[in-house]
Backbone bond lengths (Angstrom), bond angles and torsions (degrees), N, CA, C in turn:
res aa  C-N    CA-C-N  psi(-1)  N-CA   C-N-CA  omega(-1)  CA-C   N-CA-C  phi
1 X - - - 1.429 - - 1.512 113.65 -
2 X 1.184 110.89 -3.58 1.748 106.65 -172.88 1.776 99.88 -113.68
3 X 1.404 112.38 -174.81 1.221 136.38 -171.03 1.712 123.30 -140.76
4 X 1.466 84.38 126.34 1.396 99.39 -144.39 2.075 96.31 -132.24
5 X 1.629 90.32 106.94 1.577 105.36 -161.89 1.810 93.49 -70.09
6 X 1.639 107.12 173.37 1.945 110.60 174.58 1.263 95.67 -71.58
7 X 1.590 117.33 -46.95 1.673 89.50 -174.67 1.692 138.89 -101.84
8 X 1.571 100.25 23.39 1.781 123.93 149.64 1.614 94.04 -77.42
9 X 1.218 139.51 -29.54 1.253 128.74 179.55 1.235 112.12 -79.45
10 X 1.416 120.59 -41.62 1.556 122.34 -177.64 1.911 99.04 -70.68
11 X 0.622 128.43 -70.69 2.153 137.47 176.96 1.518 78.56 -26.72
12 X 1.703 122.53 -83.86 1.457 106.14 -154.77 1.382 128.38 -55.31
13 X 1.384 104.99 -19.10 1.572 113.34 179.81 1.516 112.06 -79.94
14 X 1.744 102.92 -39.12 1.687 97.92 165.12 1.451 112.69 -56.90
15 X 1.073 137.76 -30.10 2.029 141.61 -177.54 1.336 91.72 -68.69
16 X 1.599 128.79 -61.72 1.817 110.63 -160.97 1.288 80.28 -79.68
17 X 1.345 162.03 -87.78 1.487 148.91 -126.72 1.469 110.32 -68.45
18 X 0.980 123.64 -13.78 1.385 117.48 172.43 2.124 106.21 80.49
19 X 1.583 103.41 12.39 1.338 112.03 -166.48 1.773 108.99 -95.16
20 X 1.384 89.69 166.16 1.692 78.93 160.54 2.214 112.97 -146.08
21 X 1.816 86.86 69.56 1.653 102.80 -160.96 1.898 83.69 -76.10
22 X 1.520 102.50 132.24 1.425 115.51 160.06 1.337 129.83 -101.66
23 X 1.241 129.75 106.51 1.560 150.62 -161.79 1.753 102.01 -31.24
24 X 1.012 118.35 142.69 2.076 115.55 179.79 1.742 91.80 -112.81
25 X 1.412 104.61 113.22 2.069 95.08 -177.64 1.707 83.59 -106.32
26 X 1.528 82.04 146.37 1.364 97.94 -168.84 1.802 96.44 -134.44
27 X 0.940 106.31 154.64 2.372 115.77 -171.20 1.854 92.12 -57.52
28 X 1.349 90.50 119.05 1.799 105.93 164.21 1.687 103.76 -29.80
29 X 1.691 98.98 138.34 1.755 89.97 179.71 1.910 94.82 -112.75
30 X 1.039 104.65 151.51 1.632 101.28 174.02 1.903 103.64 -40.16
31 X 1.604 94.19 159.34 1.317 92.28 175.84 1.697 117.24 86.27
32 X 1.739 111.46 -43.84 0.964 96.78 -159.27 1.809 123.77 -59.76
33 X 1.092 118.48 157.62 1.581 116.46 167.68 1.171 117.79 -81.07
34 X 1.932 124.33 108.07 1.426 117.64 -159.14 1.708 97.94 -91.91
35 X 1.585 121.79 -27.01 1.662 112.31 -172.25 2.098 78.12 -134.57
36 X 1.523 93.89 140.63 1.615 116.69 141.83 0.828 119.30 -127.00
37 X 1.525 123.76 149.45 1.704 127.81 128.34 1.238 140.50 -151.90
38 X 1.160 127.45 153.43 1.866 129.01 -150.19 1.461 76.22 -94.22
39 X 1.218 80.46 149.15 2.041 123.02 154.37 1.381 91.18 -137.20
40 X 1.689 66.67 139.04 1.675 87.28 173.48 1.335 122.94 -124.54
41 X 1.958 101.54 11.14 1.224 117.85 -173.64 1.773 119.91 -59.03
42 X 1.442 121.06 -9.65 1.232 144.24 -164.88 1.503 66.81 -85.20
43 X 1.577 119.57 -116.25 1.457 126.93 -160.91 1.731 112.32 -16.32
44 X 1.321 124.05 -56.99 1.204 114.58 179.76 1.818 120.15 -36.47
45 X 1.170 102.68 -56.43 1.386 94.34 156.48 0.998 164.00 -74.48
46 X 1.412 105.59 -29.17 1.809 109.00 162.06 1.330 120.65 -94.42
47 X 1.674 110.68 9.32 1.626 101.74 -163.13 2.124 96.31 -144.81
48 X 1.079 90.42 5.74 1.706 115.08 -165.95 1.226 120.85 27.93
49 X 1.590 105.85 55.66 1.259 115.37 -161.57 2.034 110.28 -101.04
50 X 1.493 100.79 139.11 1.311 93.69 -161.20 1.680 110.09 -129.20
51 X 1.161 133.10 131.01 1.536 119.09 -178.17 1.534 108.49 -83.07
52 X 1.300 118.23 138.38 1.175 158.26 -124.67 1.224 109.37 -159.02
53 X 1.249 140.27 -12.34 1.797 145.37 161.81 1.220 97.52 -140.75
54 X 1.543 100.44 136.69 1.716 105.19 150.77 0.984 126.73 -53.64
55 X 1.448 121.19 -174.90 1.122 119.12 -175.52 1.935 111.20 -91.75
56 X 1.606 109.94 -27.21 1.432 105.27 178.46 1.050 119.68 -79.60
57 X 1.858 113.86 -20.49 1.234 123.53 155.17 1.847 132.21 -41.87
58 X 1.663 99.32 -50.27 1.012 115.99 177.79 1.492 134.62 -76.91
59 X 1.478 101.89 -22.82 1.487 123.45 148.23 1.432 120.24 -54.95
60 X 0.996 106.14 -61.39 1.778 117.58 170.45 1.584 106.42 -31.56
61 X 1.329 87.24 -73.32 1.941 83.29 -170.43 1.281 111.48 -74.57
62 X 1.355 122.86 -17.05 1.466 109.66 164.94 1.771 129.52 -56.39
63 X 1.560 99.79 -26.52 0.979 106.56 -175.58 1.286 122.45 -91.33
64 X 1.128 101.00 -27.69 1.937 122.71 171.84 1.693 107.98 -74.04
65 X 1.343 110.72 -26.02 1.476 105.24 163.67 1.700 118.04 -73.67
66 X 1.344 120.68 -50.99 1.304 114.74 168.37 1.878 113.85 -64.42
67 X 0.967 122.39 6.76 1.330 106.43 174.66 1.467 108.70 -109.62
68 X 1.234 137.39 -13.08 1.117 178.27 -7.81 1.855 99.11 120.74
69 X 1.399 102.16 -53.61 1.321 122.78 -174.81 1.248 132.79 -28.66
């Protein structure tokens, strides 16, 4: 349910990686997608699907699975 910018993604990924990678912004290209966000309120209902990890949670082990790799 929340919103979560590329570079709150890049900071949190520097905290689990132990890194300190700095974002390269480069001129908007046509096309690009400037805001997203999932609902998942569709699935909740026909599929009774429910989140169950946060999201820094879910980063975490995402990332510990590819290192893992």
């Amino acid at each position: 349910g929340g919103r979560i910018s590329l570079l709150d993604l890049v900071d949190r990924l520097n905290v689990i990686l132990g890194t300190q990678i700095q974002p390269v912004h480069q001129p908007a290209r046509p096309g690009d997608i400037k805001h997203s966000r999932a609902n998942v309120a569709k699935a909740g209902e026909l599929l009774g699907f429910e989140p169950v990890v946060e999201f820094d949670e879910g980063l975490a082990r995402t990332a510990g699975w590819f290192r893992n790799r």
